[in-house]
Structure formats: structure tokens, C-alpha cells
Backbone as CSV, one residue per row, in Angstrom:
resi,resn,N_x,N_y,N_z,CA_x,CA_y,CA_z,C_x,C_y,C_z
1,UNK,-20.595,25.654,-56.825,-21.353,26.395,-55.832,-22.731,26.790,-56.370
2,UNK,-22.814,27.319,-57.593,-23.976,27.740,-58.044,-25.005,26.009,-58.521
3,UNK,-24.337,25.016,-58.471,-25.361,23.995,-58.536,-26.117,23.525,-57.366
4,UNK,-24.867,23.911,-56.066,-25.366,23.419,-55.211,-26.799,23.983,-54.521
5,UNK,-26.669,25.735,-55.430,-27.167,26.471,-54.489,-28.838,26.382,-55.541
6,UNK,-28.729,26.171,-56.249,-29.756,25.450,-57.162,-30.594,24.088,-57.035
7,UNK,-29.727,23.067,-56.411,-30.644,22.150,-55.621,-30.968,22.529,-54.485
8,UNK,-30.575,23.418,-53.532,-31.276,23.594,-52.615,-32.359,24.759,-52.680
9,UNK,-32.460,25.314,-53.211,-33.865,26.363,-54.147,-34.786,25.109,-54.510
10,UNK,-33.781,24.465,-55.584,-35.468,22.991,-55.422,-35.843,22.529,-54.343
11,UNK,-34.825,21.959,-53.836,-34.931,21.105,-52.133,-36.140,21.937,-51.202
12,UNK,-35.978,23.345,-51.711,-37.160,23.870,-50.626,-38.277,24.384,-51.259
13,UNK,-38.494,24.402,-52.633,-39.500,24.228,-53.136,-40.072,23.214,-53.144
14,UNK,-39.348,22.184,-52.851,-39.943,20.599,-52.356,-41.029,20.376,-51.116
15,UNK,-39.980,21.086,-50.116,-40.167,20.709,-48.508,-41.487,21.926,-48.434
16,UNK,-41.594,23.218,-49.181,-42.699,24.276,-49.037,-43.926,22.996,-49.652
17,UNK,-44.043,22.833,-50.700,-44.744,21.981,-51.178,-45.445,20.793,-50.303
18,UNK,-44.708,20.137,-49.794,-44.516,19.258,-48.480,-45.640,19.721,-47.196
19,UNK,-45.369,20.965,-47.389,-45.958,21.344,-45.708,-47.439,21.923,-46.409
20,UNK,-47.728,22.157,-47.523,-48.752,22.819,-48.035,-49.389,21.256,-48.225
21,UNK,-48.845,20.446,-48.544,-49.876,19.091,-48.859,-50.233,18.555,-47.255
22,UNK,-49.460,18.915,-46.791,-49.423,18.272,-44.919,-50.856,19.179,-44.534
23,UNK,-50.998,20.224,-44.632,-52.216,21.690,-43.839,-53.210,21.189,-44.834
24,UNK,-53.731,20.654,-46.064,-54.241,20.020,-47.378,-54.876,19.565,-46.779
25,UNK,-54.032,18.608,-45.144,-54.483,16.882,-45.453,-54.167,15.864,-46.003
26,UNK,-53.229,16.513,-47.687,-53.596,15.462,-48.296,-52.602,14.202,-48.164
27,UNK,-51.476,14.622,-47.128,-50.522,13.182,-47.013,-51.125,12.991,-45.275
28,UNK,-50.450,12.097,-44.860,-50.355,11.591,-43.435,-49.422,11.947,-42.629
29,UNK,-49.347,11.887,-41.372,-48.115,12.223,-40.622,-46.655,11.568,-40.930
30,UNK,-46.835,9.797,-40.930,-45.941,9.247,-41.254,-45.197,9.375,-42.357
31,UNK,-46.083,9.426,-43.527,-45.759,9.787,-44.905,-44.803,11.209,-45.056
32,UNK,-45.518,12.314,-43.952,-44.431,13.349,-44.448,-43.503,13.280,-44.062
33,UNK,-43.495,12.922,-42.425,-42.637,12.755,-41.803,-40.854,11.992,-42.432
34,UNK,-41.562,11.106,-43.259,-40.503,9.980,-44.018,-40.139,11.207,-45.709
35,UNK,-40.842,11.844,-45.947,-40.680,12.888,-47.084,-39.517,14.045,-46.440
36,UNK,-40.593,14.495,-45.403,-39.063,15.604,-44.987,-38.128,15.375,-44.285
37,UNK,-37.689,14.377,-44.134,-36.233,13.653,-43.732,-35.576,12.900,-45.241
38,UNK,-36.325,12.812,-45.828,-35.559,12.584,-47.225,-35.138,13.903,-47.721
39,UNK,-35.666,15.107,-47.839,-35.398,15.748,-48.273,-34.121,16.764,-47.762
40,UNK,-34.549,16.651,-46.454,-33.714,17.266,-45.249,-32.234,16.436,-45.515
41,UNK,-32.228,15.258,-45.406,-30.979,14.639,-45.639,-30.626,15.278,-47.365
42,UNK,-31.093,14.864,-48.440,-30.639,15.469,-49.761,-29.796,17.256,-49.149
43,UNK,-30.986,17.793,-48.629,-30.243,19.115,-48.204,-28.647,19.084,-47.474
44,UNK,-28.979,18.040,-46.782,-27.484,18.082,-45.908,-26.640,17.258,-46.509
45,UNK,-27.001,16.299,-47.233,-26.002,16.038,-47.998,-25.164,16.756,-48.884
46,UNK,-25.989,17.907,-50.067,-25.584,18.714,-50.852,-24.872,19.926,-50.153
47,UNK,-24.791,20.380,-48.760,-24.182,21.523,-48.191,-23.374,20.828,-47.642
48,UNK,-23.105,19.033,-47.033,-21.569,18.933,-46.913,-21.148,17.869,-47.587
49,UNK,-21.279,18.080,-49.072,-20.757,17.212,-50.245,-19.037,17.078,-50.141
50,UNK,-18.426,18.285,-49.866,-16.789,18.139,-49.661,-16.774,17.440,-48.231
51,UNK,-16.844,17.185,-47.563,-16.885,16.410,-46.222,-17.279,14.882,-46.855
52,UNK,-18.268,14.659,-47.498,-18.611,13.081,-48.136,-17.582,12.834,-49.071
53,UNK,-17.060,13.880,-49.790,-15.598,13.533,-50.490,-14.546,13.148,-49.404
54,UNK,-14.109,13.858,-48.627,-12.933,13.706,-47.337,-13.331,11.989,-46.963
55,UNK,-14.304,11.614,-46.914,-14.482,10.529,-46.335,-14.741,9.562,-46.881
56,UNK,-15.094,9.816,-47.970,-14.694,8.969,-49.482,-13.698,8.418,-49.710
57,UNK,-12.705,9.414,-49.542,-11.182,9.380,-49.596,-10.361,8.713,-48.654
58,UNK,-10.783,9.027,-47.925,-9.976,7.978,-46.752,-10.585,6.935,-46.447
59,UNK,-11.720,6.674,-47.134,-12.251,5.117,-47.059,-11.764,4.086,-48.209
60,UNK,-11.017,5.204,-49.043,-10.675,4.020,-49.979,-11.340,4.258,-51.233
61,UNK,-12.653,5.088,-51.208,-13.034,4.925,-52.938,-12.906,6.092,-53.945
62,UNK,-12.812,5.976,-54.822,-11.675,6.912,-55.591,-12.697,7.989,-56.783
63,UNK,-13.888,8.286,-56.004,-14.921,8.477,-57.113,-14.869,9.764,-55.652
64,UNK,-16.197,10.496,-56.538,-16.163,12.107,-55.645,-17.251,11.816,-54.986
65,UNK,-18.197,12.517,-54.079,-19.095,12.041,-53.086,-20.296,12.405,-53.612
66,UNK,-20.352,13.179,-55.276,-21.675,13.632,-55.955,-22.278,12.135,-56.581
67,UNK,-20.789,11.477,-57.035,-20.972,9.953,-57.846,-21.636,8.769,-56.517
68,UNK,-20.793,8.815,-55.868,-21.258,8.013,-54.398,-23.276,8.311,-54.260
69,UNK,-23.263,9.471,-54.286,-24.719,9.880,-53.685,-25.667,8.831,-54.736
70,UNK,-24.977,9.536,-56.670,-25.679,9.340,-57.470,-26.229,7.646,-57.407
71,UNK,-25.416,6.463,-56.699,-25.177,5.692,-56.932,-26.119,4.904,-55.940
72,UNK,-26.061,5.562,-54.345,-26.851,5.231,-53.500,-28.022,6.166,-53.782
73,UNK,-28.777,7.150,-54.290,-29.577,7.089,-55.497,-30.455,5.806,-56.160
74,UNK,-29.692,5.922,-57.128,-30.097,4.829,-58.125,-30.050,3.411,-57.360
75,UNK,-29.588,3.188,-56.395,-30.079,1.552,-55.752,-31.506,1.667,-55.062
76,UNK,-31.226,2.670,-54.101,-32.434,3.270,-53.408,-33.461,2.946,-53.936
77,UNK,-33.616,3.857,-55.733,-34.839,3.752,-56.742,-35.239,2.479,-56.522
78,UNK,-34.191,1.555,-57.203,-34.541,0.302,-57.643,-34.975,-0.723,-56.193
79,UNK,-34.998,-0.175,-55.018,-34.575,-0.863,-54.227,-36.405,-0.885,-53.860
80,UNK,-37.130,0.833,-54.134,-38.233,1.121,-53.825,-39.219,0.952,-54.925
81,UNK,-38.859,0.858,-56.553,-39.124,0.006,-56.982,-39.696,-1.433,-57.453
82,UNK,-39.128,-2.161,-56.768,-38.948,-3.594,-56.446,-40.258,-3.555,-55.009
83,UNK,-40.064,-3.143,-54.406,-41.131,-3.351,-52.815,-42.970,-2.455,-53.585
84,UNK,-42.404,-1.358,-54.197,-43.710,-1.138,-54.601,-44.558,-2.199,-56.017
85,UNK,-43.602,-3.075,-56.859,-43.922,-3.845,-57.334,-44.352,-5.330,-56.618
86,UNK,-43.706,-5.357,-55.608,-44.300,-6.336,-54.748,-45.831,-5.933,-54.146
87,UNK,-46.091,-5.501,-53.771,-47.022,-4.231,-53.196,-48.663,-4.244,-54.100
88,UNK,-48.095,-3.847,-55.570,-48.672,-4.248,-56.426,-49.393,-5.630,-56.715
89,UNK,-48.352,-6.597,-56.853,-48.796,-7.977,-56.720,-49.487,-8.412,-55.967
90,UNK,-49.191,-8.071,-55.093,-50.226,-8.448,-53.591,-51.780,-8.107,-54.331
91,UNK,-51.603,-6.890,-54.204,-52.982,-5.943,-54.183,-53.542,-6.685,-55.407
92,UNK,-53.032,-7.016,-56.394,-53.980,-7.613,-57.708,-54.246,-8.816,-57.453
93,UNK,-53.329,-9.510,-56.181,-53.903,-11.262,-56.098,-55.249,-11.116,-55.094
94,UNK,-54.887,-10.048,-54.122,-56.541,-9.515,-53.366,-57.424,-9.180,-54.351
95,UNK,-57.382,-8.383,-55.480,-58.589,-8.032,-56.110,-58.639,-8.794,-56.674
96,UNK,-58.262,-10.346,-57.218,-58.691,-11.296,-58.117,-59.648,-12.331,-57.525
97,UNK,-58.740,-12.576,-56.100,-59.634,-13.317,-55.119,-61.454,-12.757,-54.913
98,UNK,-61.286,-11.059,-54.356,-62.382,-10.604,-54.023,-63.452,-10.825,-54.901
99,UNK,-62.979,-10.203,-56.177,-63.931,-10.838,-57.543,-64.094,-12.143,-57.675
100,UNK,-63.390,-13.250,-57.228,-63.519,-14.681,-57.771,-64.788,-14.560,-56.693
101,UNK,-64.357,-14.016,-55.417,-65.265,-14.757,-54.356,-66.756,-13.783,-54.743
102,UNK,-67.113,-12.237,-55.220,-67.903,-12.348,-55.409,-69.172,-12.578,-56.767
103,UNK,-68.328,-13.032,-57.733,-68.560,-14.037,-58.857,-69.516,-15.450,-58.452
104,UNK,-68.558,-16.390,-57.284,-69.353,-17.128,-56.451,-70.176,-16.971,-56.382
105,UNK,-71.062,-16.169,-55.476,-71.929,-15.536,-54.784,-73.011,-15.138,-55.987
């Protein structure tokens, strides 16, 4: 109980943070929009963690619903990872081009 009640003290030092960069300017609508539904879900996940166990359980997998999270987690990372390294690539084959082309010139 006291961990849970500890990520959600972060969770909303997150989402305060969030709305202070939003009045800033300094993110976009979409951007927060996709931030405080991540966070909002982390929140609701962590207040019905015994409910993601119950259903854990009767789905068959034999791990607790903190391990489950940790797990869809860590794919997530790698999953966002991977697209921002793509992302990357892109952007350096545009700036190689732009320079080749104004090298040309």
C-alpha cells in the first residue's frame, strides 16, 4: 500500500509538471494529450493492480499483475525505442541529402 501510494505522489508530480509545460507552451496539444493518458493509465493501473492480478489469474498466467505491467513496460520501451531510432535514420539520410544537394550548388 505504501508503494502504491508513492507512485501515485510521483504519478502526479508528473501530470502537475505536464500541465505547467502545457500553460509554458512548451509541448503541443497532441503530445500532452498522449502524456496524460499515459500517465492517467499508469495511475489506474497502480490503484487497480489486485483486479489485473484477478485477471491474470483466470487468464492463465501465473506471475502477479506488477510483473505483467513490468513486462508490457519494457516491450513498450523497446518498442518506442526502435520507431524513434527509425525516426532518427530518416532525419540523418534528409540531412545528408540536404548538404550533398547544397555542396552541389
Amino acid at each position: 500500500m505504501l508503494q502504491q501510494a508513492i507512485a501515485l505522489i510521483f504519478i502526479a508530480v508528473f501530470i502537475w509538471r505536464l500541465f505547467q509545460q502545457k500553460k509554458k507552451k512548451q509541448i503541443g496539444a497532441n503530445e500532452f494529450i498522449l502524456w496524460l493518458s499515459f500517465w492517467s493509465l499508469g495511475a489506474l493501473a497502480i490503484i487497480f493492480i489486485r483486479l489485473i492480478d484477478q485477471v491474470l489469474v483466470r487468464v492463465g498466467f501465473s506471475g502477479s499483475g506488477i510483473n505483467f505491467l513490468l513486462y508490457l513496460a519494457v516491450i513498450s520501451l523497446f518498442y518506442f525505442v526502435f520507431k524513434l531510432r527509425l525516426k532518427l535514420s530518416k532525419l540523418e539520410k534528409n540531412l545528408t541529402d540536404l548538404v550533398r544537394e547544397i555542396t552541389l550548388k
